[in-house]
Biopython code that builds the backbone (N, CA, C, O; Angstrom):
import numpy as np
from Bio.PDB.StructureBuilder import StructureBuilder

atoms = [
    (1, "UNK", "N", (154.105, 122.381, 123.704)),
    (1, "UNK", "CA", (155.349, 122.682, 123.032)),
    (1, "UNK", "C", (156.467, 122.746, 124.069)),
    (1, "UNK", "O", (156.198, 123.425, 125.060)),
    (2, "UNK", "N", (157.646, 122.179, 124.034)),
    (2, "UNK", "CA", (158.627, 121.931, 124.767)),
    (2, "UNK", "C", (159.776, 123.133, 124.375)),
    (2, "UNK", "O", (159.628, 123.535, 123.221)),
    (3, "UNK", "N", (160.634, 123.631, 124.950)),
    (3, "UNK", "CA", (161.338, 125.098, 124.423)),
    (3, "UNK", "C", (162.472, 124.492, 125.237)),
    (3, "UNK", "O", (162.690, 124.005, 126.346)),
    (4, "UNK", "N", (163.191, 124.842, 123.867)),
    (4, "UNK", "CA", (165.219, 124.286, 124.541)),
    (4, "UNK", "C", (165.585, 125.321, 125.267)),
    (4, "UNK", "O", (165.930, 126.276, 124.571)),
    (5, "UNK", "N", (165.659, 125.552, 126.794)),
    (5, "UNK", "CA", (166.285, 126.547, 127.350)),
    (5, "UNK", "C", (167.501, 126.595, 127.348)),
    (5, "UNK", "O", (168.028, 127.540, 127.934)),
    (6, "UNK", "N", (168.187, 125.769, 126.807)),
    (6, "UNK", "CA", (169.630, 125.995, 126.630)),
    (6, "UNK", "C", (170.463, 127.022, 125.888)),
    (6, "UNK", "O", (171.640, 127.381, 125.916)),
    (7, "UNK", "N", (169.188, 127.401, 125.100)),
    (7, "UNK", "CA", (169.446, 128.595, 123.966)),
    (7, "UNK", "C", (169.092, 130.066, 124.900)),
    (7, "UNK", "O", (168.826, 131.149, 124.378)),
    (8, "UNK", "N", (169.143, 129.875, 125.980)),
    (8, "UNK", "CA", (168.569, 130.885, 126.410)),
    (8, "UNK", "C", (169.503, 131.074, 127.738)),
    (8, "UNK", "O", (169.377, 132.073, 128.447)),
    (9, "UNK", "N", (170.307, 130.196, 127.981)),
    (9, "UNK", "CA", (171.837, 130.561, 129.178)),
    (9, "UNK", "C", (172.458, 131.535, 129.323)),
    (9, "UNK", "O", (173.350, 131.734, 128.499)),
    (10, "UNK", "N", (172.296, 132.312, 130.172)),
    (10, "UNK", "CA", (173.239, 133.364, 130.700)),
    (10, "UNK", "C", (172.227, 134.750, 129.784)),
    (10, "UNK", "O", (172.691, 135.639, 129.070)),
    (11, "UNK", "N", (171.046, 134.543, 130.073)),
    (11, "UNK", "CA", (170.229, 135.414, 129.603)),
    (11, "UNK", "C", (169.642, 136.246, 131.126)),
    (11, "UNK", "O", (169.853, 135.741, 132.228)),
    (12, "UNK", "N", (168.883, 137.588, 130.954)),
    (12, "UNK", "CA", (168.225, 137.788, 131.642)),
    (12, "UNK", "C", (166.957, 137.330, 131.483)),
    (12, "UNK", "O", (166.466, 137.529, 130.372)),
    (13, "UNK", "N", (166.122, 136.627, 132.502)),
    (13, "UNK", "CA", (164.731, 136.635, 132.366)),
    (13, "UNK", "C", (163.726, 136.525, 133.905)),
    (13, "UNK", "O", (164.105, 135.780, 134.808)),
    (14, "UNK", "N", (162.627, 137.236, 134.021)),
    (14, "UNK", "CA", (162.248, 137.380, 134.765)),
    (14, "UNK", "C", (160.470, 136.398, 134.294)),
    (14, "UNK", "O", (159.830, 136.371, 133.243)),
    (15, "UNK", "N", (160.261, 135.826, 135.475)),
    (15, "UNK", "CA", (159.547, 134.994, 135.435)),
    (15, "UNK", "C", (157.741, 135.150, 136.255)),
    (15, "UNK", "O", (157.687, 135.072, 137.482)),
    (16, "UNK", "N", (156.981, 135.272, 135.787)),
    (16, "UNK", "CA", (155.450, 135.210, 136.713)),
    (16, "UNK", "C", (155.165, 134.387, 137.030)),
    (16, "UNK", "O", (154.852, 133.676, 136.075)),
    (17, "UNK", "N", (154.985, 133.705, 138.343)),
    (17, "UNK", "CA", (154.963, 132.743, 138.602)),
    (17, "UNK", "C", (153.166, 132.236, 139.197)),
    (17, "UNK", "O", (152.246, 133.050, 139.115)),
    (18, "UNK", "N", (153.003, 131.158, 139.623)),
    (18, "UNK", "CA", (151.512, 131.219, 139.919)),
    (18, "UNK", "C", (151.431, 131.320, 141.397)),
    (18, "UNK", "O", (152.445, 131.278, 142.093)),
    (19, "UNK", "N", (150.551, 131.417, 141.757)),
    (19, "UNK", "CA", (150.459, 131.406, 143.319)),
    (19, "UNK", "C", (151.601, 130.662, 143.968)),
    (19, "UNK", "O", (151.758, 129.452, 143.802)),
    (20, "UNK", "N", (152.566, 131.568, 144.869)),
    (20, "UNK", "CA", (153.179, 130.999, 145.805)),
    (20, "UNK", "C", (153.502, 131.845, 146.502)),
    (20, "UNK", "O", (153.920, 132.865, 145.954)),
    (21, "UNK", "N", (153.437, 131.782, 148.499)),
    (21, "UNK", "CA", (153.139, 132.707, 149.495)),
    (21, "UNK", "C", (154.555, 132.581, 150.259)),
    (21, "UNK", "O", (155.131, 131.551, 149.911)),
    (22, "UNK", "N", (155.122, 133.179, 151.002)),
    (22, "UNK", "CA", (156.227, 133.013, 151.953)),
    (22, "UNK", "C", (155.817, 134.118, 153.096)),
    (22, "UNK", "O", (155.119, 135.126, 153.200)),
    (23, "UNK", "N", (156.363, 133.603, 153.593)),
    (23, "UNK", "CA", (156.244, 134.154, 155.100)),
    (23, "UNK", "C", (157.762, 135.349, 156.151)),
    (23, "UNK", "O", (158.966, 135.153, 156.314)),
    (24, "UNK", "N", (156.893, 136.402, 156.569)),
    (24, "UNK", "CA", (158.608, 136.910, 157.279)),
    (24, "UNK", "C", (158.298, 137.703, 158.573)),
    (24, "UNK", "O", (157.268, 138.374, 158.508)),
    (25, "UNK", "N", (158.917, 137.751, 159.615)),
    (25, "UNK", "CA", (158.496, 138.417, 160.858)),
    (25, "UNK", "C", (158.923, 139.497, 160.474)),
    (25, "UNK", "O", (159.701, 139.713, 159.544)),
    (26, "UNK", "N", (158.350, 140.336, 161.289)),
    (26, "UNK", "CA", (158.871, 141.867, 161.335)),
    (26, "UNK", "C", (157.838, 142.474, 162.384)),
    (26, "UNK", "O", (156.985, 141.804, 162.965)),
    (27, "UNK", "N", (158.011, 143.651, 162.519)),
    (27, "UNK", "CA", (157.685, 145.026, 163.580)),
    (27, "UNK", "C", (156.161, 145.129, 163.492)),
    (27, "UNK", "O", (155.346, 145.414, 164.369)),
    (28, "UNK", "N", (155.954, 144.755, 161.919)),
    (28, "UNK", "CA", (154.384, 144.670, 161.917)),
    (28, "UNK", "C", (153.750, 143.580, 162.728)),
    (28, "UNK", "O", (154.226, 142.461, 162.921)),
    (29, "UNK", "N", (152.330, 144.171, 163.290)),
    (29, "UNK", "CA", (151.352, 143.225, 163.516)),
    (29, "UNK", "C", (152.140, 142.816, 165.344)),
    (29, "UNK", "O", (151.767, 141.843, 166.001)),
    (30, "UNK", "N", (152.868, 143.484, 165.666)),
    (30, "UNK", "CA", (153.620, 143.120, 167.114)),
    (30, "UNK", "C", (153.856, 141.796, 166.522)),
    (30, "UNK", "O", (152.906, 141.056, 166.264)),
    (31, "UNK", "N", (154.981, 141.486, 166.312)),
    (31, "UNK", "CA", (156.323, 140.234, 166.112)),
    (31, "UNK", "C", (155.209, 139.099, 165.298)),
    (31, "UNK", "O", (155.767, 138.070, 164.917)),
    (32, "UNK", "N", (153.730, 139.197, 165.012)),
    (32, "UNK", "CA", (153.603, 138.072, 164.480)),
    (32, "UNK", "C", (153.645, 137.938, 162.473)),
    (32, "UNK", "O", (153.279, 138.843, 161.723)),
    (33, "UNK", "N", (154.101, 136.788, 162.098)),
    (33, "UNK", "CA", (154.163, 136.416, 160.999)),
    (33, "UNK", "C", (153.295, 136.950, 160.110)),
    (33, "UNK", "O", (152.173, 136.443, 160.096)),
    (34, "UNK", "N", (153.617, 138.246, 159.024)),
    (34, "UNK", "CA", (153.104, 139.007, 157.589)),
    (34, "UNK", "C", (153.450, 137.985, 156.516)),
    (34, "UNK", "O", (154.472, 137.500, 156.030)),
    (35, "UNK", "N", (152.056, 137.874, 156.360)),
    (35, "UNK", "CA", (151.876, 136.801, 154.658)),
    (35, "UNK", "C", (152.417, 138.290, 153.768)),
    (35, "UNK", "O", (152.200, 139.473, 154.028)),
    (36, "UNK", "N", (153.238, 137.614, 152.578)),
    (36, "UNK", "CA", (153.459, 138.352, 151.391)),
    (36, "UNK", "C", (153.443, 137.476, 150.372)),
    (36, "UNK", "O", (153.913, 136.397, 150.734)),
    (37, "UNK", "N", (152.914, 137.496, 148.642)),
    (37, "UNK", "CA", (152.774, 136.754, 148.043)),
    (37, "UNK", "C", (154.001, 137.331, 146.908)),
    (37, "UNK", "O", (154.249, 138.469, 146.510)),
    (38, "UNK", "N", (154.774, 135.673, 146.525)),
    (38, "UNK", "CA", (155.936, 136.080, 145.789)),
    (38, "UNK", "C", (155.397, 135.544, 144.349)),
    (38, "UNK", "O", (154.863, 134.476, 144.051)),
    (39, "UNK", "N", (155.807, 136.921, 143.404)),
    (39, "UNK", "CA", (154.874, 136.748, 142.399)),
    (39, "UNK", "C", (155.880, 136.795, 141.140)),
    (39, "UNK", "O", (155.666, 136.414, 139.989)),
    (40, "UNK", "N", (157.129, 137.419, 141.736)),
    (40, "UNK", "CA", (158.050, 137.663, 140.358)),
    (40, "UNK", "C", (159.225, 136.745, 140.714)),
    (40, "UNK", "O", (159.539, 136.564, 141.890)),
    (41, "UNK", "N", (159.866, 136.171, 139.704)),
    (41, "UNK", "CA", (161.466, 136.090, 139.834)),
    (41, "UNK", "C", (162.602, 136.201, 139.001)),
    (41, "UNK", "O", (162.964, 135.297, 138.248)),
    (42, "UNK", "N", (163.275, 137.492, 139.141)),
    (42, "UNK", "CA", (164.238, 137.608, 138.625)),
    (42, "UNK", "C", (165.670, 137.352, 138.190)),
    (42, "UNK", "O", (166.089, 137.991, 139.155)),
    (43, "UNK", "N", (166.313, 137.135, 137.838)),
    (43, "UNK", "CA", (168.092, 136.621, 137.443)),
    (43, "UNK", "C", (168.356, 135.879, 136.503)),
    (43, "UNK", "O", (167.523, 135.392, 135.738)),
    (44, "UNK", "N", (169.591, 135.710, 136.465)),
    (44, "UNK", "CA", (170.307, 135.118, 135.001)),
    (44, "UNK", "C", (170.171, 133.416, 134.912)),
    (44, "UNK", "O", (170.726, 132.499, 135.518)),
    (45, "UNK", "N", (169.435, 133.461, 134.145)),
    (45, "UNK", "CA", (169.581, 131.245, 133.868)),
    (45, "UNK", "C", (170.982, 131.160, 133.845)),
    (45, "UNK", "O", (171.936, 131.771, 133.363)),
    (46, "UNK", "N", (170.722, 130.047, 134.634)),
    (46, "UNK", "CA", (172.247, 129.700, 134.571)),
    (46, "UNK", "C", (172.341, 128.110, 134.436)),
    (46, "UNK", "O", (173.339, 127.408, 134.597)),
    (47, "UNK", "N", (170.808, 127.655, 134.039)),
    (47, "UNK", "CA", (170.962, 125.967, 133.903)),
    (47, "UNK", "C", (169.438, 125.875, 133.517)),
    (47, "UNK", "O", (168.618, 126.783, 133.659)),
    (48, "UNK", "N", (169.221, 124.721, 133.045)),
    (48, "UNK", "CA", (167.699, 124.302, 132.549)),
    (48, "UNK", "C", (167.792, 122.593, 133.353)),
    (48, "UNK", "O", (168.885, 122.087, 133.609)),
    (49, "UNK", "N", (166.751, 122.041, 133.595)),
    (49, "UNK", "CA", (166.502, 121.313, 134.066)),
    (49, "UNK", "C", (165.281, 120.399, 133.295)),
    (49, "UNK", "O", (164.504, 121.043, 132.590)),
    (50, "UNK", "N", (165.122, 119.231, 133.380)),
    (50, "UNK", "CA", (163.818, 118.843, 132.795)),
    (50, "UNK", "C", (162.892, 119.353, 133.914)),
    (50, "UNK", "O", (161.809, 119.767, 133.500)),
    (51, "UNK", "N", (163.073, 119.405, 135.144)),
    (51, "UNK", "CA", (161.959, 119.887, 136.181)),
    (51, "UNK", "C", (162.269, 121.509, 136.639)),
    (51, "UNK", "O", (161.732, 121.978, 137.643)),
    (52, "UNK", "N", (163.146, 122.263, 135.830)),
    (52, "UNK", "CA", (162.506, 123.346, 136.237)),
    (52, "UNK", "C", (163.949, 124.482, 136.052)),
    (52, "UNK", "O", (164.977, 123.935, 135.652)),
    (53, "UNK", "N", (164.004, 125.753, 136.287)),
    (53, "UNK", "CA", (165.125, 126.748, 136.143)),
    (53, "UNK", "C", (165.975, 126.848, 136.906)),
    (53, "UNK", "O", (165.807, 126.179, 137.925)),
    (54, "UNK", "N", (166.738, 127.343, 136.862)),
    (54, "UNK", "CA", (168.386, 127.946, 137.740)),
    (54, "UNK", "C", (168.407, 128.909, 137.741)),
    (54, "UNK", "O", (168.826, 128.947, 136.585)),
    (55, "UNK", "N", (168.303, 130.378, 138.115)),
    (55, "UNK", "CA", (168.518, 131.422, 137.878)),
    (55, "UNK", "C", (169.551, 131.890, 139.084)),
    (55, "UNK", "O", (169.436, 131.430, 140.220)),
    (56, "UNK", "N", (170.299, 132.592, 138.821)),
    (56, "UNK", "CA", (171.174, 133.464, 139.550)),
    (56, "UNK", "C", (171.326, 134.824, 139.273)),
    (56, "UNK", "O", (171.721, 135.471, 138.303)),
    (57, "UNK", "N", (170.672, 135.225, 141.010)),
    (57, "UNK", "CA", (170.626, 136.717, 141.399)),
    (57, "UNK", "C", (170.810, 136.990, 142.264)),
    (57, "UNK", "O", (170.939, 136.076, 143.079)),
    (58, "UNK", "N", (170.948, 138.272, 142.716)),
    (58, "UNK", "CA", (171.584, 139.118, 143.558)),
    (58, "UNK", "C", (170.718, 139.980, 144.734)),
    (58, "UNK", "O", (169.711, 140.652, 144.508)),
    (59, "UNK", "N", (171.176, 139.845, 145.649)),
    (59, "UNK", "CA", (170.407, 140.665, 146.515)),
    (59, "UNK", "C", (171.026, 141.294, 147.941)),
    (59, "UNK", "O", (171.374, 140.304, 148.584)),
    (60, "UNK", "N", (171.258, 142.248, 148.558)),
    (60, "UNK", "CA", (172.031, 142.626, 149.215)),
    (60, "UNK", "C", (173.478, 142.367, 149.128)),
    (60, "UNK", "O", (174.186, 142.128, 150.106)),
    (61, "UNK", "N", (173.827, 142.419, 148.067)),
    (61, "UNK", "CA", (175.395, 142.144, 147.799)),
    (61, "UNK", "C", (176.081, 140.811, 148.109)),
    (61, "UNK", "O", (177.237, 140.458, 148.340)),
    (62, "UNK", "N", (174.286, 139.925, 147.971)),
    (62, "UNK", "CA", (174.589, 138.716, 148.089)),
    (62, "UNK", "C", (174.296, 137.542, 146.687)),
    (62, "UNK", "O", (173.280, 137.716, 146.015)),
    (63, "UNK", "N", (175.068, 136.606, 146.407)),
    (63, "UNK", "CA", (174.517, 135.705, 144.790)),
    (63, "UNK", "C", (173.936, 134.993, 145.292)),
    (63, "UNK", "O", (174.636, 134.422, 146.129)),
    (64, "UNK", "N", (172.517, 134.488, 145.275)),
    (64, "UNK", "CA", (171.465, 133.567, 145.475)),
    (64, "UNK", "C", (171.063, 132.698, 143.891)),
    (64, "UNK", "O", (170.652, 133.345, 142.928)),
    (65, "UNK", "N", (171.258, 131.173, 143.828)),
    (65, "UNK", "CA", (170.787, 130.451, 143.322)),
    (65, "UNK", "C", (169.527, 130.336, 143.748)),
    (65, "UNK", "O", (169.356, 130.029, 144.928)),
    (66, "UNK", "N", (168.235, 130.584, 142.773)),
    (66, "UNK", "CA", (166.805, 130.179, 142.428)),
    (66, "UNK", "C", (166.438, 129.477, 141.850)),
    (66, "UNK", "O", (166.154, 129.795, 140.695)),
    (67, "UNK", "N", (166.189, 127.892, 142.364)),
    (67, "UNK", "CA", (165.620, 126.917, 141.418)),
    (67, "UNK", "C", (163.814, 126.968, 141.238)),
    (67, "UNK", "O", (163.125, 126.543, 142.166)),
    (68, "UNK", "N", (163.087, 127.583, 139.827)),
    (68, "UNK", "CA", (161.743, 127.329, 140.329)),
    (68, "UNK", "C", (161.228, 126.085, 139.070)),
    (68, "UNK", "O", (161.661, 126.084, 137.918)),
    (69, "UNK", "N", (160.386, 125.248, 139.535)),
    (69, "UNK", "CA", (160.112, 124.140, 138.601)),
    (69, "UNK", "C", (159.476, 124.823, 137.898)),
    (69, "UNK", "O", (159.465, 126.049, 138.012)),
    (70, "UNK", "N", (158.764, 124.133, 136.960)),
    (70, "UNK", "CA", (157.950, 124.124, 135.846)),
    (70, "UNK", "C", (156.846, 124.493, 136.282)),
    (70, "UNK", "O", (156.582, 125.664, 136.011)),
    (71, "UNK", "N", (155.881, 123.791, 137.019)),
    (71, "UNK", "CA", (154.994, 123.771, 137.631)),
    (71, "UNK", "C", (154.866, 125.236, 138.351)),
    (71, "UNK", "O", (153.697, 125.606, 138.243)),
    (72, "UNK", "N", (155.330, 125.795, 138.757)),
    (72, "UNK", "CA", (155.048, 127.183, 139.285)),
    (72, "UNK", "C", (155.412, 128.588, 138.449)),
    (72, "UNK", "O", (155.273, 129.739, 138.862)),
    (73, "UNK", "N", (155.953, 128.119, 137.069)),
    (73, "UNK", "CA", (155.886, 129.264, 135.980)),
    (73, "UNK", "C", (154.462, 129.567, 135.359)),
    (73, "UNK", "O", (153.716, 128.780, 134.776)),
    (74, "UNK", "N", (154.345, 130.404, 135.529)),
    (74, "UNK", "CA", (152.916, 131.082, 134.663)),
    (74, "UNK", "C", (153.650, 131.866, 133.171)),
    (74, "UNK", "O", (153.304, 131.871, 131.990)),
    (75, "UNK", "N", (154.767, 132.464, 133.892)),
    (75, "UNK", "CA", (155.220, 133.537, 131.958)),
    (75, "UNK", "C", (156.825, 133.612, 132.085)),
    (75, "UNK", "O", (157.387, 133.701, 133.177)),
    (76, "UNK", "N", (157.331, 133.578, 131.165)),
    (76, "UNK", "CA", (158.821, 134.167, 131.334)),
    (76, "UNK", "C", (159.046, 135.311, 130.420)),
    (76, "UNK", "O", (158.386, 135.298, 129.381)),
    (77, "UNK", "N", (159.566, 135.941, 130.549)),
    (77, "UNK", "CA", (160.441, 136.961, 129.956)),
    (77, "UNK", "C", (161.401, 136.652, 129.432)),
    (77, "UNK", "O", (161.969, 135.770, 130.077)),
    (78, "UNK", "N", (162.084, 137.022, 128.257)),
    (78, "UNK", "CA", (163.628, 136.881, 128.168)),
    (78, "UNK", "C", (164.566, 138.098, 127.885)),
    (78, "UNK", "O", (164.695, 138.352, 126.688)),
    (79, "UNK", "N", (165.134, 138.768, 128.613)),
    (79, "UNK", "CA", (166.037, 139.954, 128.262)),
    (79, "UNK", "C", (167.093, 139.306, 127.021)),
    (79, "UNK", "O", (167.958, 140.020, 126.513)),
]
sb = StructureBuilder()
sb.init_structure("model")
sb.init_model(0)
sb.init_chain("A")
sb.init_seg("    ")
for serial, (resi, resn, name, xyz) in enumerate(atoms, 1):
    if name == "N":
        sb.init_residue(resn, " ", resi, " ")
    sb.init_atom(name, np.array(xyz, "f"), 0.0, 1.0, " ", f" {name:<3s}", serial, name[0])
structure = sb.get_structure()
């Protein structure tokens, strides 16, 4: 089943995504690279794509565009 996300713009929705890992230095482990697995993503659609979302959110008082495809959604939410 295919779902018009267009009906769904300037919504909140937060998304489960399937396995995907990123990487970040820090203090741990003396300076070497801590795996963390990114499992949620949050913010406002702000576009639909045939390959995948737009969301825009916020983080340190900063606006970050999040494009995640199709392929790495497991669930969405819709506020």
């Amino acid at each position: 089943m295919k779902m018009d996300w267009n009906k769904q713009i300037d919504k909140m929705i937060n998304i489960t995504m399937n396995e995907n890992y990123g990487v970040v230095y820090g203090k741990e482990n003396e300076n070497h690279p801590v795996f963390y697995e990114i499992v949620f993503k949050t913010g406002k659609l702000i576009s639909a794509f045939d390959e995948g979302l737009l969301l825009e959110a916020s983080r340190e008082q900063q606006i970050y565009n999040i494009f995640v495809p199709f392929a790495s959604i497991k669930c969405v939410e819709i506020y």
